[in-house]
Jmol script that loads the backbone (N, CA, C; Angstrom):
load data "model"
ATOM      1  N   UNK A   1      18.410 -10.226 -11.394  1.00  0.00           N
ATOM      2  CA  UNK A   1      17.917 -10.915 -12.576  1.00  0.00           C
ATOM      3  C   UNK A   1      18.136 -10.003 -13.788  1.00  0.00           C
ATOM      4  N   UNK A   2      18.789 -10.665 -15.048  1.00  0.00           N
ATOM      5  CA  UNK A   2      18.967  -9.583 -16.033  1.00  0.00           C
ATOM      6  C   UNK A   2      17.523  -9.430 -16.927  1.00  0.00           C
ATOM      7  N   UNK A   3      17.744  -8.418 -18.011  1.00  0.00           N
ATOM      8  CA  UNK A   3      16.850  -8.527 -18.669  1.00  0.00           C
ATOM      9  C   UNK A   3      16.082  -9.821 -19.508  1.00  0.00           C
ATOM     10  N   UNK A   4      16.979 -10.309 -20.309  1.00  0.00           N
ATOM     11  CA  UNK A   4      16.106 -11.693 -20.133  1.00  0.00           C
ATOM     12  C   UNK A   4      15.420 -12.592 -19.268  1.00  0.00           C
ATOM     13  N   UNK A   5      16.188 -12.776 -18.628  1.00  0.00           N
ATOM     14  CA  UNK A   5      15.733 -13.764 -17.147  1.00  0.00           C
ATOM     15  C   UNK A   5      14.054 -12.972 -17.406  1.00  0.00           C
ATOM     16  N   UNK A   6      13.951 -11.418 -17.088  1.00  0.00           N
ATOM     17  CA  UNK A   6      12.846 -10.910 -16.890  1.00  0.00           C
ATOM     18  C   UNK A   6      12.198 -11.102 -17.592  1.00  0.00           C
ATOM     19  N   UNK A   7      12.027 -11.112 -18.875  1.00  0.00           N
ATOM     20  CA  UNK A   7      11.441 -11.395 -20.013  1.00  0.00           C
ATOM     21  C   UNK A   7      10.691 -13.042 -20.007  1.00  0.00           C
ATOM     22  N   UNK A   8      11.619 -13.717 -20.183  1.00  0.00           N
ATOM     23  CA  UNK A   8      11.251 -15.335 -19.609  1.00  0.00           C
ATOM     24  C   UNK A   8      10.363 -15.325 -18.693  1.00  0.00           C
ATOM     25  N   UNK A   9      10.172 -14.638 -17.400  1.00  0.00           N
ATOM     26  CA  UNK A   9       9.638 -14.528 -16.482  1.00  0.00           C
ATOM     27  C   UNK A   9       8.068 -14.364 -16.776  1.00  0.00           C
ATOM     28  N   UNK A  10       8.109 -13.292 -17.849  1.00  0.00           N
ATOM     29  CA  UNK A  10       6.983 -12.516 -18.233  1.00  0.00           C
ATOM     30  C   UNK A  10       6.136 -13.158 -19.071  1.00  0.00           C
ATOM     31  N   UNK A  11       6.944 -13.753 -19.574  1.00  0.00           N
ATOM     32  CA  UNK A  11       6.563 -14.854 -21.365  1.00  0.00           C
ATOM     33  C   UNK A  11       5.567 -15.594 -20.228  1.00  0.00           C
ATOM     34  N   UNK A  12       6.236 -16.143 -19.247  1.00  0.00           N
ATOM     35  CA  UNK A  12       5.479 -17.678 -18.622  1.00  0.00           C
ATOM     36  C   UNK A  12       4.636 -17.369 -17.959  1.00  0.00           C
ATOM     37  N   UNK A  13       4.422 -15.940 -17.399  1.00  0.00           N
ATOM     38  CA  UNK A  13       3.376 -15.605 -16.181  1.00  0.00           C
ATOM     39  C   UNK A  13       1.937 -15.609 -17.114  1.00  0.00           C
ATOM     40  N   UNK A  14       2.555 -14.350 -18.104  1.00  0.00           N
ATOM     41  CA  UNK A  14       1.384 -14.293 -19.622  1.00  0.00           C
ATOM     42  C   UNK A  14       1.153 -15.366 -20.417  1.00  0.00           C
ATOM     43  N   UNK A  15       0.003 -16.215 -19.493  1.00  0.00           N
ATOM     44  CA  UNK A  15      -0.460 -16.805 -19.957  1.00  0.00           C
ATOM     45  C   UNK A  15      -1.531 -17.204 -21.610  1.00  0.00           C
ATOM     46  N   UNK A  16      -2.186 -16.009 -21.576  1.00  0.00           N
ATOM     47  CA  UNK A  16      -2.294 -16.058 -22.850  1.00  0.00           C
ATOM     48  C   UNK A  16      -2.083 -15.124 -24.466  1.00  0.00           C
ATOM     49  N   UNK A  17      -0.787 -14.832 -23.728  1.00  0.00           N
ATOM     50  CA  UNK A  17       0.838 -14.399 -25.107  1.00  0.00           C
ATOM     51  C   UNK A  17      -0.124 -12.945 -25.126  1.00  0.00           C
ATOM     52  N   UNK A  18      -1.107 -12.316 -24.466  1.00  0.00           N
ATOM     53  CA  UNK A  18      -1.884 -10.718 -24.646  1.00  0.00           C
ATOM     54  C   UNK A  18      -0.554  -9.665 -24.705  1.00  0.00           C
ATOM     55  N   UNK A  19       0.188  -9.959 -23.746  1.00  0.00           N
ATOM     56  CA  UNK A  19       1.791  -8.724 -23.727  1.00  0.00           C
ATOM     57  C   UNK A  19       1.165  -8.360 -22.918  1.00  0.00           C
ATOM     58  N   UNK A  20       0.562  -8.444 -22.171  1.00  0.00           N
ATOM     59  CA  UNK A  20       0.382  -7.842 -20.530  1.00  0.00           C
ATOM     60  C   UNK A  20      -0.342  -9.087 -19.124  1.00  0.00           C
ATOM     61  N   UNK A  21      -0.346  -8.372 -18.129  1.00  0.00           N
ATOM     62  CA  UNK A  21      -0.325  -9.911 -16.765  1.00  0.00           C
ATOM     63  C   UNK A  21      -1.795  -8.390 -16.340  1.00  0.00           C
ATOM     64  N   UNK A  22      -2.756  -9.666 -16.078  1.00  0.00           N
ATOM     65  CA  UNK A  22      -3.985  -9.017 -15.288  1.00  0.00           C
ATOM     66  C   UNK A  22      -4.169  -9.826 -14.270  1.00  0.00           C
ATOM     67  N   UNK A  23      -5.090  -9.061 -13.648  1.00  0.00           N
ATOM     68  CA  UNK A  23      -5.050  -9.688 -12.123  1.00  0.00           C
ATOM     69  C   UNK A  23      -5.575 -11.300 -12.126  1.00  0.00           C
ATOM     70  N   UNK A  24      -5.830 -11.815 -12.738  1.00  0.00           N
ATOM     71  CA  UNK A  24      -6.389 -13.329 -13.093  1.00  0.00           C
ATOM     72  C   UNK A  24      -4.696 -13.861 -13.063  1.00  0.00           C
ATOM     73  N   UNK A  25      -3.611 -13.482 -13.807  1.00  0.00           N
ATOM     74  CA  UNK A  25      -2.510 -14.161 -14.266  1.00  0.00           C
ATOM     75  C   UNK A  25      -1.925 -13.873 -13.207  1.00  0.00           C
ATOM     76  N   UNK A  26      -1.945 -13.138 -12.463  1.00  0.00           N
ATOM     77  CA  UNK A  26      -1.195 -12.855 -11.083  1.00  0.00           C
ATOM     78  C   UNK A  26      -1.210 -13.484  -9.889  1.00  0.00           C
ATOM     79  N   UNK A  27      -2.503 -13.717  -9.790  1.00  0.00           N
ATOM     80  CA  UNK A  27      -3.069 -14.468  -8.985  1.00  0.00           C
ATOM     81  C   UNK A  27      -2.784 -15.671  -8.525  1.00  0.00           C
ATOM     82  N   UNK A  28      -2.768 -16.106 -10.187  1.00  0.00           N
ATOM     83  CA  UNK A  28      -2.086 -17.748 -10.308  1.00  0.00           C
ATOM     84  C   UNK A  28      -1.104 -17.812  -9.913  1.00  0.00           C
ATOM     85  N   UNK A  29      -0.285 -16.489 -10.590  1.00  0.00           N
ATOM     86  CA  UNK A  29       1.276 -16.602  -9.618  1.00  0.00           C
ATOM     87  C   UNK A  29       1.700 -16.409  -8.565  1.00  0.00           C
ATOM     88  N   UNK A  30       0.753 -15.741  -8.069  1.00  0.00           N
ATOM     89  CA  UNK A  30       0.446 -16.247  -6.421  1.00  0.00           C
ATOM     90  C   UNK A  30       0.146 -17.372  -5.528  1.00  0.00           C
ATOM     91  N   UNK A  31      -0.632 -17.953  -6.245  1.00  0.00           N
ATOM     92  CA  UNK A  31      -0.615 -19.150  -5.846  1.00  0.00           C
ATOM     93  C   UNK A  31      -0.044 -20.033  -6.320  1.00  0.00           C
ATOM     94  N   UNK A  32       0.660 -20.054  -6.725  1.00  0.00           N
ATOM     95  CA  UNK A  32       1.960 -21.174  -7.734  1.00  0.00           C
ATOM     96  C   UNK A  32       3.153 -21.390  -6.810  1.00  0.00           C
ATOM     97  N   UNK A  33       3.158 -19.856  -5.821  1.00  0.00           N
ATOM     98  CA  UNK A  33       4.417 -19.397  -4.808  1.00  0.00           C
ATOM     99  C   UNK A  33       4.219 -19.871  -3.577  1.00  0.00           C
ATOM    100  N   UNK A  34       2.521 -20.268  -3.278  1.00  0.00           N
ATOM    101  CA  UNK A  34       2.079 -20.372  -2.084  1.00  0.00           C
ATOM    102  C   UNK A  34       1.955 -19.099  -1.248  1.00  0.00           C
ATOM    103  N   UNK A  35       1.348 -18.403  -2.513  1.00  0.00           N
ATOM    104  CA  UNK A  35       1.130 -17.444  -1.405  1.00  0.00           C
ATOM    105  C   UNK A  35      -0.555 -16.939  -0.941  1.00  0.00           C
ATOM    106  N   UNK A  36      -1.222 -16.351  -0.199  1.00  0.00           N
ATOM    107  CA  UNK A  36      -2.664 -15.520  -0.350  1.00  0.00           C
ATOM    108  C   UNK A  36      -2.790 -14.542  -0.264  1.00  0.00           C
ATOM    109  N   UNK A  37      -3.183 -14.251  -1.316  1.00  0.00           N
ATOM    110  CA  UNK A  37      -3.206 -13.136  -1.720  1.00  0.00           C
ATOM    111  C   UNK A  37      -5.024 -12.780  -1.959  1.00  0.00           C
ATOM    112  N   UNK A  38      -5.629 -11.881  -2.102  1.00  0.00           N
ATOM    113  CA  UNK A  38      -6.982 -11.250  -2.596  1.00  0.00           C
ATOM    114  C   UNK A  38      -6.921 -10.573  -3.578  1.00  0.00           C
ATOM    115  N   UNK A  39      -8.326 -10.696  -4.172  1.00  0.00           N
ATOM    116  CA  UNK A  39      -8.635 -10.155  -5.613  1.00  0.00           C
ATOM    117  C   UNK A  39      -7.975  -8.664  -5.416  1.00  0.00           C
ATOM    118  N   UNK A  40      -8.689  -8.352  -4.158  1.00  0.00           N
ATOM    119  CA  UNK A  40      -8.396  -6.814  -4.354  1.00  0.00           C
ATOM    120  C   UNK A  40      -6.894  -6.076  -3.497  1.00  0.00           C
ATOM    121  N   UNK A  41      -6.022  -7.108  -3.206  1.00  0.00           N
ATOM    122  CA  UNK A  41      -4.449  -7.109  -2.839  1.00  0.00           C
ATOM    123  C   UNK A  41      -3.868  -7.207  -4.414  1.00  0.00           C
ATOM    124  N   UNK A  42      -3.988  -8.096  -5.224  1.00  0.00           N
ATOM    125  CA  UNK A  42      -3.647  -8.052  -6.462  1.00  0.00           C
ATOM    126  C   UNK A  42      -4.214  -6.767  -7.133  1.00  0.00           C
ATOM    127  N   UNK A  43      -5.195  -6.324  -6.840  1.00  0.00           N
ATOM    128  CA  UNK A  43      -5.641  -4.966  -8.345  1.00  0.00           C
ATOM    129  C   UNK A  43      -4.798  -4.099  -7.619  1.00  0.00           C
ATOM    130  N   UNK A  44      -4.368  -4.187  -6.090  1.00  0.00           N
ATOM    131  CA  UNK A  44      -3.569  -2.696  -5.707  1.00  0.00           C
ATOM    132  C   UNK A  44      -2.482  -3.431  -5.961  1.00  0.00           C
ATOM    133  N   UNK A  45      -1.674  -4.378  -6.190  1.00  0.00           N
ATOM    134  CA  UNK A  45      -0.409  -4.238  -6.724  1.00  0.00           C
ATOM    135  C   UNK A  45      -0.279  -3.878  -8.234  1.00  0.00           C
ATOM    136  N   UNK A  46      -1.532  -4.227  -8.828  1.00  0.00           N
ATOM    137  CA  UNK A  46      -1.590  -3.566  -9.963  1.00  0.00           C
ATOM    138  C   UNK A  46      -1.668  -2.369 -10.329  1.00  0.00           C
ATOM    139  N   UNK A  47      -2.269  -1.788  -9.861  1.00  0.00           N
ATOM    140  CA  UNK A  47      -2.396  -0.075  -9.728  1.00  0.00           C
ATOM    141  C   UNK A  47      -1.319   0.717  -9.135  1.00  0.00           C
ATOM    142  N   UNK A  48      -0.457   0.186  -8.481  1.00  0.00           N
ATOM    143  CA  UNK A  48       0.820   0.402  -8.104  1.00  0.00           C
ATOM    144  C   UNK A  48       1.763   0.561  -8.954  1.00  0.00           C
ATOM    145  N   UNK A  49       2.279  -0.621  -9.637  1.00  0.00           N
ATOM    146  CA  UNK A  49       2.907  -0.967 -10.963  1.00  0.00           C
ATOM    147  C   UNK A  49       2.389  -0.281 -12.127  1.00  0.00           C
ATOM    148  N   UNK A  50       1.156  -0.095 -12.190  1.00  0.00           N
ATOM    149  CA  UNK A  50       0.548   0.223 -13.607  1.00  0.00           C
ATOM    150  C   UNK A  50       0.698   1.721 -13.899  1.00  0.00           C
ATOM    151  N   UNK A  51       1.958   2.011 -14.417  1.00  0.00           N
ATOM    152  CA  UNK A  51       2.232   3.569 -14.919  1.00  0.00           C
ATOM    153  C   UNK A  51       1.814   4.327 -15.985  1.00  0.00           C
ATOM    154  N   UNK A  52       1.293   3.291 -16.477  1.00  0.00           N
ATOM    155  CA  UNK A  52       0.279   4.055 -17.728  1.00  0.00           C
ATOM    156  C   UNK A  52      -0.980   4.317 -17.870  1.00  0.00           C
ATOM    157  N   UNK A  53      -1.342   3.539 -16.786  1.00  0.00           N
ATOM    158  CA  UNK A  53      -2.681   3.508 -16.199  1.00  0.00           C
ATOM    159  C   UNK A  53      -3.527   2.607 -17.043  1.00  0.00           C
ATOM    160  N   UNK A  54      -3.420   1.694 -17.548  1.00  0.00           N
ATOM    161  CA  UNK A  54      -4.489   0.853 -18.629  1.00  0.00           C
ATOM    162  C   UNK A  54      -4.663  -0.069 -17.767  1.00  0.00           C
ATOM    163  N   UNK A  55      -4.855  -0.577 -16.313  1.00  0.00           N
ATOM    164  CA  UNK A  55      -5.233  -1.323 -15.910  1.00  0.00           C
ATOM    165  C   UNK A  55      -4.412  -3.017 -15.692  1.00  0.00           C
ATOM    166  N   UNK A  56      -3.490  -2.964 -16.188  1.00  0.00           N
ATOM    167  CA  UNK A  56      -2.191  -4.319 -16.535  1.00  0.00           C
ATOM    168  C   UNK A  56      -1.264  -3.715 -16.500  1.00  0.00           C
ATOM    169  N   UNK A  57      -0.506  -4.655 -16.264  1.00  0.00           N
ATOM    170  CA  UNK A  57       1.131  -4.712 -16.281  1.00  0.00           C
ATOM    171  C   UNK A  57       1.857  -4.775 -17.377  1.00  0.00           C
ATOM    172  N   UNK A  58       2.558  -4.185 -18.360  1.00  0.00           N
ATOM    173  CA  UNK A  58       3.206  -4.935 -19.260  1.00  0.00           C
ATOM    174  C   UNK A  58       4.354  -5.060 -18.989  1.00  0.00           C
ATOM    175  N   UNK A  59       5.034  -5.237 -19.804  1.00  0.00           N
ATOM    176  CA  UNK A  59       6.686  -5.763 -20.171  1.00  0.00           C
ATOM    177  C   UNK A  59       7.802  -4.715 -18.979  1.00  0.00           C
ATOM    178  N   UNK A  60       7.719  -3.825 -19.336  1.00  0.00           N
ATOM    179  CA  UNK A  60       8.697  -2.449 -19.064  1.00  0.00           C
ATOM    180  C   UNK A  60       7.823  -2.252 -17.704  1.00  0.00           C
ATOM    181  N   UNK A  61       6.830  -2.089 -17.093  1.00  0.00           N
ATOM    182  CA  UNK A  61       6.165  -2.139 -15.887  1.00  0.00           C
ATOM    183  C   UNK A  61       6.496  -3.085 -14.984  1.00  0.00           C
ATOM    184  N   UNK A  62       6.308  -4.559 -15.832  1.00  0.00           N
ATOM    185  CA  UNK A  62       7.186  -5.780 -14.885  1.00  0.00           C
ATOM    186  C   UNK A  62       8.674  -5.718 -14.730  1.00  0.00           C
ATOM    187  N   UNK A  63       9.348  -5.295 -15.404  1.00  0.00           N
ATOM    188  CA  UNK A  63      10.511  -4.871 -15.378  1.00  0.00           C
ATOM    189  C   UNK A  63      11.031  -4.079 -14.159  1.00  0.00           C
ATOM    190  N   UNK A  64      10.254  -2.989 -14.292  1.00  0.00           N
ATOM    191  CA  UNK A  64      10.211  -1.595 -13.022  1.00  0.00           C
ATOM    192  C   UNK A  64      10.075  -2.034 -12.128  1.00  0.00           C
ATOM    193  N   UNK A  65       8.824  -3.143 -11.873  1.00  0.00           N
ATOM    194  CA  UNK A  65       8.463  -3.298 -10.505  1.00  0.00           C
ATOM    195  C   UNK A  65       9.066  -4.323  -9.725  1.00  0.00           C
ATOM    196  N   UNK A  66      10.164  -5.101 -10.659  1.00  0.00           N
ATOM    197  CA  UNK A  66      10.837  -6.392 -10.230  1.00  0.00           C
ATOM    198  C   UNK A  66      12.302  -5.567  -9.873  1.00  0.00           C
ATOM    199  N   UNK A  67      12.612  -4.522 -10.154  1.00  0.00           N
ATOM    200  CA  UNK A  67      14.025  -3.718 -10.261  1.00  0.00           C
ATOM    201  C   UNK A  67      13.435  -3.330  -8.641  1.00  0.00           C
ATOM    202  N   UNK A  68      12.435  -2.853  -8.344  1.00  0.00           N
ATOM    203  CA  UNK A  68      11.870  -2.526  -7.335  1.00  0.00           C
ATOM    204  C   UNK A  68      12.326  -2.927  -5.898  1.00  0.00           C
ATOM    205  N   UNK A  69      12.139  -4.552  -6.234  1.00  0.00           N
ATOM    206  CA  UNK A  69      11.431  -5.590  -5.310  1.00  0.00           C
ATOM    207  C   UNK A  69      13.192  -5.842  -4.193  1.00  0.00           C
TER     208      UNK A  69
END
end "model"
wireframe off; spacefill off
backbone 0.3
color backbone group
């Protein structure tokens, strides 16, 4: 996926336009995929991803962690 694609990706997950995905917006996208996931399976993929440590994902983090995947 190029950088846009990623971006697009990000725009639609961030639900409300903040510039970062918290575990509430993740969630959803978890279940949007069909997947189950837990509150606290989502905060450790967050804390995983989260290189700056503020608790969310942003832009360049979703980026990293989708280059990852």
């Amino acid at each position: 996926m190029d950088a846009q694609s990623l971006e697009e990706v990000f725009s639609h997950i961030d639900v409300d336009n903040s510039g970062f995905l918290d575990a509430e917006e993740l969630i959803k996208l978890m279940q949007d995929a069909d997947l189950d996931v837990s509150l606290d399976e989502v905060k450790a993929m967050i804390k995983m991803a989260d290189t700056n440590g503020d608790g969310v994902i942003d832009l360049k983090e979703f980026k990293q962690l989708m280059g990852n995947l």
